[in-house]
Structures are given as C-alpha cells and as structure tokens.
C-alpha positions in Angstrom: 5.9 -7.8 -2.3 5.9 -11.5 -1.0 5.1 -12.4 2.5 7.7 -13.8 5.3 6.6 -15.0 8.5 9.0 -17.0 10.7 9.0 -18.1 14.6 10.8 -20.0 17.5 9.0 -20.6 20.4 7.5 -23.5 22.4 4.2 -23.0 20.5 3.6 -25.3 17.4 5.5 -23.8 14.7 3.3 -24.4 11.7 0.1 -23.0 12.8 1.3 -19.3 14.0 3.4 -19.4 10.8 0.4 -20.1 8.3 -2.0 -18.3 10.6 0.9 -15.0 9.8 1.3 -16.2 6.1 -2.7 -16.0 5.9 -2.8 -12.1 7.4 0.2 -11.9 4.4 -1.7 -13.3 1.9 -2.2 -9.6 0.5 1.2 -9.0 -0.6 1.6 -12.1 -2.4 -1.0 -15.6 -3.2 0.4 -17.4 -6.3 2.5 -19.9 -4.2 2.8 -20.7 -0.3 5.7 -22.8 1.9 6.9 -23.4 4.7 10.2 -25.1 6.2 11.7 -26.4 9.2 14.1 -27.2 11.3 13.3 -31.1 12.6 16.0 -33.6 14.2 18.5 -31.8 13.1 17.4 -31.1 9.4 15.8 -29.0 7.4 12.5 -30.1 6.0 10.2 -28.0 3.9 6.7 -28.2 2.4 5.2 -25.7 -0.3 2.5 -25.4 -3.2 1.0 -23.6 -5.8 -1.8 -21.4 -4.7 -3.0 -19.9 -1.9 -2.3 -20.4 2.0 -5.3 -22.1 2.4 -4.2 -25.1 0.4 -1.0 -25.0 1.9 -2.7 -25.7 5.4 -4.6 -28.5 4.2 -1.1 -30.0 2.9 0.0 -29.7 5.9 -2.8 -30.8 7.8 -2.6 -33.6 4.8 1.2 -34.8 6.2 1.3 -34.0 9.5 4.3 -31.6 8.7 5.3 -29.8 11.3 9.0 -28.7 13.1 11.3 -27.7 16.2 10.7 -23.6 14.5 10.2 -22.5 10.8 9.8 -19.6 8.4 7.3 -19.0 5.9 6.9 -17.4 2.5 3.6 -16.4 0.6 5.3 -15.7 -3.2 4.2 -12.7 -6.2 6.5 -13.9 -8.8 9.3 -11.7 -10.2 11.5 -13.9 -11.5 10.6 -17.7 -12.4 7.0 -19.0 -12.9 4.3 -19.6 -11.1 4.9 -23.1 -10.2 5.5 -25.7 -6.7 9.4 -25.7 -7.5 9.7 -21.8 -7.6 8.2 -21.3 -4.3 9.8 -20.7 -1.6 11.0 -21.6 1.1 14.4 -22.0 -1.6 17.5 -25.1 -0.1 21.1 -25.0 -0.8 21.8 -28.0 -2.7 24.1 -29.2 0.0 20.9 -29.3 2.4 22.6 -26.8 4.6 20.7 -23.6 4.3 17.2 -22.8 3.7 15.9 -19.4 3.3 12.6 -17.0 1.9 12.9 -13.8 0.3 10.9 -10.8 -0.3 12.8 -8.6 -2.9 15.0 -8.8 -5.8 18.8 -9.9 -6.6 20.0 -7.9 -9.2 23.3 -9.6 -9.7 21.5 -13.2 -9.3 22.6 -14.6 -13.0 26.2 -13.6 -11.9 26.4 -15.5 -8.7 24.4 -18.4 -10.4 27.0 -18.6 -13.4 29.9 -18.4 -11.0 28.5 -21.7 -8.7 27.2 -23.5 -11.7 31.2 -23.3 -12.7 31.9 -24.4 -9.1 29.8 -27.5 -9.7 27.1 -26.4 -7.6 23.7 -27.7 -9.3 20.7 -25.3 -9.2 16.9 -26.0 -9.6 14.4 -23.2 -9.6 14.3 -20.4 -11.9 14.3 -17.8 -9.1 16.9 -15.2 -8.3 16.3 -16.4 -5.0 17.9 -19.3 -5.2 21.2 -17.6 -5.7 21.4 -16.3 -2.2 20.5 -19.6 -0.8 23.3 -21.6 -2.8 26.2 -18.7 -2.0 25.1 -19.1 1.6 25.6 -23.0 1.7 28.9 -22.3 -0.7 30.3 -20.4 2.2 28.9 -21.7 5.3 31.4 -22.9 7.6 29.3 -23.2 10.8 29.6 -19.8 11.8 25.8 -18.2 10.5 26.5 -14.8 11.3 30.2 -14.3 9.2 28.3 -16.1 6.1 25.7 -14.0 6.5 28.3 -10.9 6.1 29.8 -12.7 2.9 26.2 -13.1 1.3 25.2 -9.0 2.0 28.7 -8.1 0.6 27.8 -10.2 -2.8 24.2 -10.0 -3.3 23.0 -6.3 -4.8 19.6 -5.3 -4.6 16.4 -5.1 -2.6 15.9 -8.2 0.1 14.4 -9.4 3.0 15.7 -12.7 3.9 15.0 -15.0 6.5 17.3 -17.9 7.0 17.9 -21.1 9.1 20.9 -23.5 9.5 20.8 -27.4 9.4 22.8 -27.4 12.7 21.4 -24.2 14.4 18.4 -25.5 16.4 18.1 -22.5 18.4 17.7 -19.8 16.5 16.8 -18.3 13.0 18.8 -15.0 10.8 17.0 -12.1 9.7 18.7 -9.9 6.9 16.9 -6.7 5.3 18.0 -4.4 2.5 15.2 -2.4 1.1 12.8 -4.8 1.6 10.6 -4.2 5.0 11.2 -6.8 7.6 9.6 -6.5 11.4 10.6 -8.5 14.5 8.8 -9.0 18.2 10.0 -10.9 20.8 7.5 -11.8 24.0 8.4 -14.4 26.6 10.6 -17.5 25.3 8.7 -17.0 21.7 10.7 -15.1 18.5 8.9 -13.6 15.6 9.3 -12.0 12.0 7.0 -10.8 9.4 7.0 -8.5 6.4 4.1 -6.4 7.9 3.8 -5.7 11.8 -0.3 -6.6 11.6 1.0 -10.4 11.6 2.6 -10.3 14.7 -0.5 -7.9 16.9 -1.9 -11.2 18.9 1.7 -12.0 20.2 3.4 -8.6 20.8 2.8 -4.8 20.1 6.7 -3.8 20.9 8.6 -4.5 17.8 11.5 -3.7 16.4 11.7 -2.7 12.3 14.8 -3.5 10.9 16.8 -1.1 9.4 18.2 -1.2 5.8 22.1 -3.0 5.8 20.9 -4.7 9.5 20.6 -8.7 10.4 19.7 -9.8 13.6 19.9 -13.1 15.4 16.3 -14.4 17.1 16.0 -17.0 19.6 13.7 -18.2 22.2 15.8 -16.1 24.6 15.9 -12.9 22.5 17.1 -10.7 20.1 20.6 -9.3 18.6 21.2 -7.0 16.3 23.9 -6.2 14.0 25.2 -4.2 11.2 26.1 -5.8 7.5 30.0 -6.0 8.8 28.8 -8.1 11.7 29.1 -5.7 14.7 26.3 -5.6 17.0 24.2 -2.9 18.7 21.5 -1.8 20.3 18.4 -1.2 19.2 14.3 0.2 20.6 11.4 -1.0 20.2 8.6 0.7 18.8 4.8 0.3 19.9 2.4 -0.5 17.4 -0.9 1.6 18.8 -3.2 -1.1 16.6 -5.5 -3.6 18.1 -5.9 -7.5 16.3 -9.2 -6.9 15.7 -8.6 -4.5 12.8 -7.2 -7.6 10.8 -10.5 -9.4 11.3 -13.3 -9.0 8.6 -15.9 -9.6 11.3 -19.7 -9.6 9.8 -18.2 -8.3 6.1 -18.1 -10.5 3.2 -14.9 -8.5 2.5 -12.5 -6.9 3.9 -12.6 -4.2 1.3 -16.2 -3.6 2.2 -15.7 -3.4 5.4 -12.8 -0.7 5.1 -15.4 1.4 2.7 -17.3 1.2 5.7 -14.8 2.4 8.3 -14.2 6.0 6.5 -16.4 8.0 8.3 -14.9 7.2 11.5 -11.4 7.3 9.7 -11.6 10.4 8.7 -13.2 11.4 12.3 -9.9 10.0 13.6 -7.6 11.6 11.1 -9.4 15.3 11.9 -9.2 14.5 16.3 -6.2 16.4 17.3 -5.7 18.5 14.3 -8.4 20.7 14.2 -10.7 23.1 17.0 -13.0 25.7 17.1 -12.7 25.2 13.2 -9.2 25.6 12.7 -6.8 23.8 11.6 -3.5 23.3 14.0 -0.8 20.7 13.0 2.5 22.3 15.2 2.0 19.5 17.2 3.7 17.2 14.6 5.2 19.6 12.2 7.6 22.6 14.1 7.3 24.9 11.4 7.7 28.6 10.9 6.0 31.1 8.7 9.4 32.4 7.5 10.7 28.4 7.0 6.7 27.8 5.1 7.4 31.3 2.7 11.0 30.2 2.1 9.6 27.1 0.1 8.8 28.6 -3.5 8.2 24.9 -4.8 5.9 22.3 -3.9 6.2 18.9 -4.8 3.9 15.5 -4.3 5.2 12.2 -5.3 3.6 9.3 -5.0 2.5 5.8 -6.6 -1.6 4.6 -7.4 -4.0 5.9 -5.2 -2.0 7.4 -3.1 -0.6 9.9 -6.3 -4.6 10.5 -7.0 -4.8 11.9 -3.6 -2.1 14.0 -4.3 -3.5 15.4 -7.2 -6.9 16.1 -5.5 -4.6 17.7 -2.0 -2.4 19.6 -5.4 -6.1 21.3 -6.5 -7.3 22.1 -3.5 -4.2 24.0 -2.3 -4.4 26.1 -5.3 -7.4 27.4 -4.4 -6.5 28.3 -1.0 -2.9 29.9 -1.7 -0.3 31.3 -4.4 1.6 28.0 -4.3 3.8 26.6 -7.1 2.9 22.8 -7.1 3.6 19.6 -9.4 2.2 16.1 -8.5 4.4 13.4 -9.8 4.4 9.5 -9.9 7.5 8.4 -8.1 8.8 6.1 -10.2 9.3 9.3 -12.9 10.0 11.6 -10.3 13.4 10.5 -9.6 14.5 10.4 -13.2 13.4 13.3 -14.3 15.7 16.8 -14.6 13.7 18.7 -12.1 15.2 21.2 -10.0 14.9 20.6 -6.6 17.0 22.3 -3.6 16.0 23.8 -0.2 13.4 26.5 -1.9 11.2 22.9 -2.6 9.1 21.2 0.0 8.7 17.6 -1.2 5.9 15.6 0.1 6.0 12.1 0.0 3.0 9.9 0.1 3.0 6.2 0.8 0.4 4.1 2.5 2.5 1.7 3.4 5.5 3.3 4.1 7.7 1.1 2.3 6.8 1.6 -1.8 10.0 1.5 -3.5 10.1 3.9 -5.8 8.5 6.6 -3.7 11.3 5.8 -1.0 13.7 6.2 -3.8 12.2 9.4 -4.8 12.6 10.5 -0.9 16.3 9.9 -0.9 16.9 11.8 -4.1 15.3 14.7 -2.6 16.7 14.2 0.3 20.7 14.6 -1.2 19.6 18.1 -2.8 18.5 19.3 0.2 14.5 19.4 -0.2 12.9 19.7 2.9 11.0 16.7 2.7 7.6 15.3 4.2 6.3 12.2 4.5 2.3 11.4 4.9 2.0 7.2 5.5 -0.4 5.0 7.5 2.2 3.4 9.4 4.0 4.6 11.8 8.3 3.7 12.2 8.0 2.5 8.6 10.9 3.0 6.4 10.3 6.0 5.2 8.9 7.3 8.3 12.2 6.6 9.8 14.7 7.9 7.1 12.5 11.4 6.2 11.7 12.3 10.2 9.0 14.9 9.5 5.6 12.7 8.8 1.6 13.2 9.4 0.5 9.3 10.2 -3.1 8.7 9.1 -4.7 6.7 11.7 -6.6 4.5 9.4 -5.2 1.6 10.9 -4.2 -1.8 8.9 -6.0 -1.9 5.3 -6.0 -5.5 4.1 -8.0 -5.2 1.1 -5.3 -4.8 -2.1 -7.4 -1.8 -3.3 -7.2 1.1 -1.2 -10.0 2.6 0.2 -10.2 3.8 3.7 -6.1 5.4 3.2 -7.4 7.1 0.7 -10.0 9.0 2.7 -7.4 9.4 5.2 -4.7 10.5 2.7 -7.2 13.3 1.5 -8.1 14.8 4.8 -4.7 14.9 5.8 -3.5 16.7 3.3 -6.4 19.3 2.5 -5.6 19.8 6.4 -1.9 20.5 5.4 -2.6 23.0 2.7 -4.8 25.0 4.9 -1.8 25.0 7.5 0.8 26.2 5.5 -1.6 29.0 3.2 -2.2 30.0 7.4 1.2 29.9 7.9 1.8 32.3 4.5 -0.5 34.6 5.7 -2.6 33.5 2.4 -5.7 32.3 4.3 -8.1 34.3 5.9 -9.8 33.6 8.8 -13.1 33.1 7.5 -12.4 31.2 4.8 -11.0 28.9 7.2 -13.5 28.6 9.5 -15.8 27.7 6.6 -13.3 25.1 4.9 -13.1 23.6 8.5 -16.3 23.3 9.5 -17.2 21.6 6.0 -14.6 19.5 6.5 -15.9 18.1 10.4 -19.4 17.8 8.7 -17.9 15.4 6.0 -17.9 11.9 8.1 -21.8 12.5 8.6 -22.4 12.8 4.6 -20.4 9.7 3.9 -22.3 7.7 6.4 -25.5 8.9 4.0 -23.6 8.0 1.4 -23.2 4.3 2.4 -27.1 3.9 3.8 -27.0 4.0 -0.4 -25.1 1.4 -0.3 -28.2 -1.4 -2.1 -29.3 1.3 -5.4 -25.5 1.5 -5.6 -25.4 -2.4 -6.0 -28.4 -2.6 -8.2 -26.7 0.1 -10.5 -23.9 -1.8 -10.2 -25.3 -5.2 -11.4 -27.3 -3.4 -14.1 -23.6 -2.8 -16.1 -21.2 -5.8 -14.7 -21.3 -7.0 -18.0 -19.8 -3.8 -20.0 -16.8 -4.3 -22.1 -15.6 -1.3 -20.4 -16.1 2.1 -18.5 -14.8 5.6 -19.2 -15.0 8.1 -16.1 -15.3 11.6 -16.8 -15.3 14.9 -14.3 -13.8 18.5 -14.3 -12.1 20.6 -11.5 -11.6 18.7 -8.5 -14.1 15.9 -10.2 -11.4 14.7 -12.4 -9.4 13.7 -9.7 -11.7 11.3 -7.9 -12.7 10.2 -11.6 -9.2 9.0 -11.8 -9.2 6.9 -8.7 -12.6 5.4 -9.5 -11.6 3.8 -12.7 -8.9 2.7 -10.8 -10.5 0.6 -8.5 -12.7 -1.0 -10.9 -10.2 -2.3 -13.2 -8.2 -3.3 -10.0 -11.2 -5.8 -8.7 -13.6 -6.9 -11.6 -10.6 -6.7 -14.5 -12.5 -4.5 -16.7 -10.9 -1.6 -18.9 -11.4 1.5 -17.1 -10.3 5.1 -17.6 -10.5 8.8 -17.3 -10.8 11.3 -18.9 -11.2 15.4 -17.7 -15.0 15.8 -19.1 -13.6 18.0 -21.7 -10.8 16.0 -23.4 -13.0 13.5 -24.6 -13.9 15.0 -28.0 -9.9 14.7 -28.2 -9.9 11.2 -29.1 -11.4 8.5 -26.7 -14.8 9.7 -27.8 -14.2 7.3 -30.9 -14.4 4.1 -28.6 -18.6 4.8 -27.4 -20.7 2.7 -28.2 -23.8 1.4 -26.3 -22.1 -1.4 -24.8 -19.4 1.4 -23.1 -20.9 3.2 -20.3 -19.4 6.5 -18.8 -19.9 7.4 -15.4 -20.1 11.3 -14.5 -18.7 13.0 -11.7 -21.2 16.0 -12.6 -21.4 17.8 -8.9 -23.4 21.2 -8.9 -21.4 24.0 -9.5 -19.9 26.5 -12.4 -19.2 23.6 -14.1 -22.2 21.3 -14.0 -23.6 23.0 -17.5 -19.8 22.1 -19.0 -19.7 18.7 -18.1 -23.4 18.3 -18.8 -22.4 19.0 -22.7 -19.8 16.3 -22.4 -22.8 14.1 -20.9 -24.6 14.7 -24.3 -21.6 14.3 -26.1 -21.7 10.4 -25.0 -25.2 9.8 -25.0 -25.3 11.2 -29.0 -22.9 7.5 -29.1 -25.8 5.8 -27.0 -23.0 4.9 -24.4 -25.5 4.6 -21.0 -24.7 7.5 -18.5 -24.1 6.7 -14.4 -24.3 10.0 -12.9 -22.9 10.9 -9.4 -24.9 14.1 -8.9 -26.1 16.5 -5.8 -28.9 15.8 -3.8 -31.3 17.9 -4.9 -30.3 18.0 -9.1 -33.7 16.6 -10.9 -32.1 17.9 -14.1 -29.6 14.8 -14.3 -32.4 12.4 -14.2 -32.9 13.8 -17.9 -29.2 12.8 -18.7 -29.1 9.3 -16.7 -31.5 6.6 -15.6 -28.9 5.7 -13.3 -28.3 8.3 -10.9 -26.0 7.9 -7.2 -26.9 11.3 -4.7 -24.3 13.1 -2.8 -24.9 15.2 -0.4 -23.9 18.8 -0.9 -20.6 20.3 0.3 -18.1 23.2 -0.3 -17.1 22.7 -4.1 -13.5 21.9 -2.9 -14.4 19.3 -0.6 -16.4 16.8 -3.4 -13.6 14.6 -3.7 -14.7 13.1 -0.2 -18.2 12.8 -1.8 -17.2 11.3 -4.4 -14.8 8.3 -3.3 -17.1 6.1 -2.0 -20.4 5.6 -4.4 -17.2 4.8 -6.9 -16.2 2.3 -4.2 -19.3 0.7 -4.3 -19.9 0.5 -7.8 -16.5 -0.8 -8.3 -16.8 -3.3 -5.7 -20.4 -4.7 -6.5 -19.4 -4.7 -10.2 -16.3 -7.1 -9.3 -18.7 -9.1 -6.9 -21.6 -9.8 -9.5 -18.2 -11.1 -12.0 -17.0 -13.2 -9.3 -13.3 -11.5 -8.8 -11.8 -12.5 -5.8 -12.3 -8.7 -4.1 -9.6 -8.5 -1.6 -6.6 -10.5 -3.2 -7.2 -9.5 -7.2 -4.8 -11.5 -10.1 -1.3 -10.1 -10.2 -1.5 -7.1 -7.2 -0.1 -6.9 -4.3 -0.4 -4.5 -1.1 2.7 -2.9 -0.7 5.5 -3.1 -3.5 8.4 -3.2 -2.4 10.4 -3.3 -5.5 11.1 -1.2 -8.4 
C-alpha cells in the first residue's frame, strides 16, 4: 500500500521522483524519502509526513543524485517516525532499497544477522531485506538478488540500488504491483502506472517471482532463478490530464463530477438499439452461461457494495443462484466451488490482495472466473484472462466514487447478458432496462446541479456524533456504501441498517443528536420504510431523506429532503450514490478532514 517511484535518466533525479511520489501520495502519506546514488555512494534523505515536506527538505539541502528511488510509507510494521521510513541502508552502506509489502519471515532473518553481528536500526520488516542483501552482496546485483527472493517470504515490491552500480537500478515484485517504462535514455518505476503517463504510455507490469535490471539504455528482465526473457509492453489508453485536479478543490469532487460521463463511457460499446451486447469481450455460450448453476461475487469495500447492488438486480432479471462475499472471508470459508460456479471478481485496482487471493483459490477448483477492474494488464487482469475494464480512468481520491458508478453499470449490464444468454430475459423487458439505463448519465447530471442544498444539508449536521443509513430492496445497498464514505472522509461513526432491522437493536442508540438518513425511493416499499422513518423520529433523531422528485409526502417526515429523479425501481442505486457522495464529502469539508488522503487509508491495498 506504500508508494515506490524510482528513475535513471539525464533529467534531475529528485524532482521526477517526488513529482511520482506526489501522484503516490494516495497509497501511503505518513512518511516520505528519497535516496541516491552520488560519487559513488549512496545518500538518502527522508521525513515524517507528507511529500510536500519532503520537497521543501530537499529544496532545504540541496540534495539531489546521479539516479534515485523513492518511497511514500503506510506503516505496517514499525512506527510512524523519520527512522522507519524508507528509503531502508544496509549497515555496511552497500545496499539501499524501498518496499511496498510485507516480509513475513522478517524476525527470522533479523535474529539470524543480529547473531552474525550485523547491527539493525528501524523497527521495520523492511529492513531485513536490505541487511540480507548487503550480507550477501558480492558485487554481482543480480545473483544477490536471487539469494534475497529465495529467503524472504511474503508480499514485496522492492526497488534497490548498489553503492558501486552507477548505471542502473533492480526492480523485484512478489505480490506487490510494480510498473516499469522506459523512453529514450530515461528508466522508470512506480507502484501505479498514472506516475509514469507524462514520460511514457508503453510499460511493462511486472509479473509476480520477476526482477528486472533498468538503465539509461533499457530494460532486462528475469525470472527469480536469474534467467532472462522477454517480455511486451502494454499501452496505457490514459491521458495525464486525468491525474490533475484542474478547477476542483478535490480530486474526489471532481471524480463525483465525472460519473455521468463515466458511466456514458462504460455503456459506449456495450449496448445498441437498447440491448445489451458484451461478446465482444466475453466469448460465451448459452450452453457454457446455463452450465453455471452458482454465482459468486467477491470483493473488498466499495467495490463488494457494488456487488451486492449487481447480486439484487440479477435476481430480478433471472433464476440465478448468487452469494456476494467479502474476499478476505471468501477464501477461508468451506464453500463449494467447481466448474458449475461462475466467480466474479471485483477489484478497482486490480491488485487488492485478498480478492487476488480469493481469484486463485477459485481458480485451482476450476471456477470459471471473471474479473471486472478499472485497470487494464493489472494483476489480476493478467492471471484470470476473462475481464470487463471500466473505463473510469485513474481515481485518486482514497474514497471511491466514480469506480463505483462504473462498477455498477458494468455489472447490471452483465446480468442482463447472461439472463439473455439463459433465455430468462425477454425482449421487452430488456429494451426497457436498457433504455433506463442510457437515460441514467442525464439524471445524475440533475443530480449534481444539486450539488449547493446538498452542501447546506450537509453543514446543517457536520457536527452529529453519528449517522445511521437506512433503505430496503435495492436501497439498502447504496445505504451501505453511503455510510461508508462518510466515515471514510469526516471520521464520523456511520452505519446501515436494512430500514426494517432497526427495531432489532440499533434503534436503542437514537437520540436527537443521531440523524438517520433515508434511502426512501417511491415504490411498494416507500409506505414500509416510511414506518421505519417514524420509528426514528418517535427518538427525535432528525431525518435526511433521499426521496423521488415529485414525493411532497416526505416533506412531512424530513425538513431535509435531496430529489432524485425517477427511474426503473432496479436502477435507484445510480440515483442514489451521488447525493450520499455529496453529503459525505461536504460533511468532511465543513470538519476540515483532509478529503482525498483521509488518516490511516490507502488506495489500493496490497496486502492481507
């Protein structure tokens, strides 16, 4: 979940390496350092904090190198403190290296050098790698290198530079994503392919048990026993500007922003004449789509609330036999799983550990296995084959937003494809579902011309002890997702409830200082959740309603009332997602969170 950027090049090293840390800053900001090679040395520099005060360090000392790596840190092992950052030195001033993972054998190695003599100084698992590297170094990088991945167990991406190699820097991955470009006489590495977009679009994403050797020259590639190969490059279809917040205060604002056209983008190519059509990327049969008796969605976060929403909606359209699971259960749980299940795996990055775990398991007892993600040639993508890429383009807000809206088109689309393929959907029904759906990107752009009585509401409540969301059907869902979001940003206690479970026990906690917000849509369930409504305003706890254009009833339930604008009953979750957004995000902005990087997150996590 840290960050690693590295580069050789005739460019100053320091600023493309904090400018890469800075587009990093998402998967990790409690610590920041860079090192260098110099004369013939290494030489580092590194603080507590963000990037930003890193670059005024440097700025501060003049540091700066021949080449370098970099490391943005989220703490696993060790505190949060200038001596656990990275970049991590052998003792013997031989090696330095940055890591984005986790050892598991680190106390092992570290007993076995301490015994050795060999004297270490962070409380990091890191630092183990970096001391059995010096330990073994004998000038050649690339047979030490083979020693360390032989000894070290775990999840890692390392990045790693020798005192007297001034031409070239090692990069070693094991679980852990790791990208790589090359253009001209410049060499580059980061953990996430958006850092390298204004130098290269052709990159190369390292396999799991791969190293490869980058110089000004080029780039070699080898396996974990030291033999090289070949290896493609893969084009990256995104532009720079994506990563730039441009007139935003947020980046998370501006990705709320950007879902009508992301879903517009997600539907292109996979829909016409209001039907749905995804043989393009998936080469599937009716007989191979009957076969599968069991359907399975794992996931992690938001990305498992959209799988919950896609699990609803298929229900409706189909006789399917569906569980949704969270992927770090999924793959210790007893569940039978074979070539009769279609296992679909859902990761916005690509690279979340435990869902790629989940994948393989899946995988060895022959599921047929799917993968939806937002970047293309990621791991996952690479290991499962069969994928639907949402085209939502780099998200650099922590909380997710605009994959969400993509994840939830994508796969409403895939449930209407396969109940077509099963001969379980009739045209009409299709045709209707379809059309609602092209008609969506319109209704969220009403939605967001809300956006200021969304704010107000939002500033009327910032200073609740807590929320509780409530909703029913496919309300519950989106419920879910929007307590998420605010306790990820303003670090308020959220949750959710289905409208009708609350009696069961968290009714006990309202009070007028706990406001519940209602996902009350109209349909055959508005009177139902209407009685909930009552339930919590008989405990004075204030009511937010998100209600149907059109409803004057609610305004006798709530003061505070966000408008959606009608659609198909299945299709409110895409109503739903973004006044929560809003409120979540205005809430967090009137406490003064830090929106886009919030305490203890990170993007993409990459370990278990």
């Amino acid at each position: 979940m840290c960050g690693i950027m590295g580069y050789i090049g005739d460019s100053e090293p320091t600023k493309i390496i904090l400018e890469g840390l800075a587009k990093h800053e998402y998967r990790g900001y409690d610590s920041a350092g860079i090192a260098v090679i110099k004369d013939g040395a290494i030489q580092e520099i590194r603080t507590t904090g963000r990037v930003c005060q890193l670059a005024e360090k440097v700025k501060e000392t003049g540091f700066t190198g021949e080449f370098g790596i970099g490391h943005t840190r989220w703490a696993t092992h060790g505190g949060v403190t200038e001596n656990n950052a990275h970049p991590h030195i052998s003792s013997d001033d031989k090696v330095v290296l940055v890591h984005n993972g986790i050892i598991e054998n680190a106390r092992e190695i570290r007993a076995e050098l301490e015994a050795k003599g060999i004297k270490f100084h962070t409380e990091t698992d890191t630092e183990s790698a970096v001391q059995y590297l010096g330990y073994v170094y004998d000038g050649d990088p690339k047979g030490a290198i083979v020693k360390l991945t032989k000894r070290i167990r775990g999840a890692f991406a390392l990045v790693i530079m020798f005192y007297d190699k001034n031409e070239e820097f090692w990069v070693v991955r094991k679980g852990s994503p790791l990208v790589v470009g090359h253009a001209g006489h410049e060499g580059f590495c980061a953990s996430d392919p958006t850092a390298l977009l204004e130098y290269t679009r052709d990159v190369w994403f390292m396999d799991d048990d791969e190293m490869a050797q980058i110089t000004r020259e080029g780039c070699k590639f080898f396996d974990f026993n030291g033999v090289e190969h070949e290896k493609k490059t893969m084009h990256l279809d995104w532009d720079s500007a994506m990563t730039s917040r441009g007139e935003y205060a947020h980046f998370m604002l501006k990705e709320i922003h950007e879902q009508p056209d992301v879903m517009t983008h997600t539907l292109l190519g996979r829909v016409a004449n209001n039907e749905v059509d995804l043989s393009r990327e998936l080469d599937w049969t009716p007989e191979q789509v009957k076969g599968w008796k069991k359907i399975h969605f794992v996931a992690c976060g938001t990305s498992h609330y959209a799988t919950m929403i896609a699990a609803r909606i298929m229900e409706t359209l189909g006789n399917f036999e569906i569980r949704t699971e969270v992927a770090s259960e999924y793959r210790y749980m007893n569940i039978p799983i074979g070539p009769d299940t279609l296992a679909i795996f859902v990761s916005q990055s690509g690279e979340t550990a435990d869902t790629l775990h989940a994948a393989r398991l899946a995988m060895s007892k022959g599921a047929k296995c799917l993968v939806i993600t937002n970047v293309r040639g990621s791991t996952i993508h690479r290991e499962v084959g069969d994928a639907l890429v949402t085209p939502a383009g780099p998200e650099i807000g922590v909380a997710a937003t605009k994959t969400f809206t993509a994840q939830i088109t994508i796969l409403t689309l895939l449930g209407l494809y396969m109940a077509k393929l099963r001969g379980e959907l009739l045209p009409e029904p299709e045709k209707n579902l379809v059309g609602a759906l092209m008609d969506i990107p319109a209704k969220l752009s009403r939605i967001l011309d809300q956006e200021k009585v969304i704010e107000q509401i939002a500033r009327n409540f910032a200073d609740a002890r807590g929320f509780f969301f409530i909703g029913r059907g496919l309300a519950y869902p989106p419920a879910l997702e929007g307590a998420l979001k605010l306790k990820e940003i303003s670090y308020l206690h959220a949750e959710a409830y289905p409208a009708g479970e609350m009696k069961h026990g968290p009714i006990a906690l309202l009070d007028k200082e706990l406001p519940v917000v209602a996902l009350v849509p109209k349909g055959f369930l508005w009177e139902k959740t209407i009685s909930n409504i009552e339930e919590s305003m008989a405990r004075k706890s204030p009511i937010i309603a998100i209600a149907t254009e059109g409803d004057e009833e609610i305004k006798h339930y709530s003061e505070n009332v966000i408008y959606t604008p009608a659609t198909e009953p299945e299709l409110f979750p895409f109503i739903a997602v973004i006044p929560l957004q809003l409120f979540a995000y205005y809430v967090a902005r009137q406490r003064g969170c830090d929106i886009d990087m919030p305490r203890n997150l990170a993007k993409s996590v990459t370990v278990e």
